[in-house]
C-alpha positions in Angstrom: 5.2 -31.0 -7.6 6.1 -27.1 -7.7 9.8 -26.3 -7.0 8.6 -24.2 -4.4 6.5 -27.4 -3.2 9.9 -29.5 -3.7 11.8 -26.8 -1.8 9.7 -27.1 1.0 9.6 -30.8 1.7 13.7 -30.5 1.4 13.3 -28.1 4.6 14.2 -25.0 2.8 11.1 -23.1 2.7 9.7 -23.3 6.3 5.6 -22.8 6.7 5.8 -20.2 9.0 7.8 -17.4 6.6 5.7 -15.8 4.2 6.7 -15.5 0.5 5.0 -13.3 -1.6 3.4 -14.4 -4.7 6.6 -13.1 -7.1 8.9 -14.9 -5.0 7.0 -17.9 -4.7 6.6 -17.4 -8.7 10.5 -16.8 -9.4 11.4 -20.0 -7.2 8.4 -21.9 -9.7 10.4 -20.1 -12.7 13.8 -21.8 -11.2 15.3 -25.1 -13.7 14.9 -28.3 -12.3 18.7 -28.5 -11.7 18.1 -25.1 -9.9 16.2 -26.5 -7.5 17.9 -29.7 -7.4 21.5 -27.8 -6.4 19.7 -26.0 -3.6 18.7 -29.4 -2.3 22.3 -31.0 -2.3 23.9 -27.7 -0.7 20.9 -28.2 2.2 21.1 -31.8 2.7 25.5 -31.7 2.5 25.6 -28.8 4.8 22.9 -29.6 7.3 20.6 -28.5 9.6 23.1 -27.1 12.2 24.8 -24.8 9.5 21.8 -23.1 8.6 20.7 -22.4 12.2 23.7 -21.4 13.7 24.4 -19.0 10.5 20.8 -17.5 10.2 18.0 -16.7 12.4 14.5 -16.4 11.6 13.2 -13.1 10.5 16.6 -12.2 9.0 16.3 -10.3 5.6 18.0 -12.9 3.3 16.3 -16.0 4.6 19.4 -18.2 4.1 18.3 -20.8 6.0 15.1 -21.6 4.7 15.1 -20.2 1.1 18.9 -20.1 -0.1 18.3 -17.5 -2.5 
């Protein structure tokens, strides 16, 4: 499974925002502890922290690609 793959299944990459193909390659290019840090920040902060602080469409996509 791709990192961005794994990103998504954690809820972090949602389907409906489009990445472009060197941002979708930079999160593939991330270490697997990378990836794996993103996933604890999501899952120990929640749902409700990343919707209350971002909305869809904002420029840093914070809530569904915490990069």
């Amino acid at each position: 499974m791709s990192n961005f793959e794994r990103l998504q299944s954690a809820g972090l990459i949602e389907a409906q925002h489009s990445l472009t193909d060197d941002e979708i390659n930079s999160i593939n290019q991330l270490s697997a502890a990378e990836v794996d840090a993103l996933i604890s920040v999501r899952a120990k902060l929640g749902d409700d922290f990343f919707n209350r602080k971002v909305k869809v469409g904002d420029s840093h996509r914070m809530g569904t690609m915490a990069l």
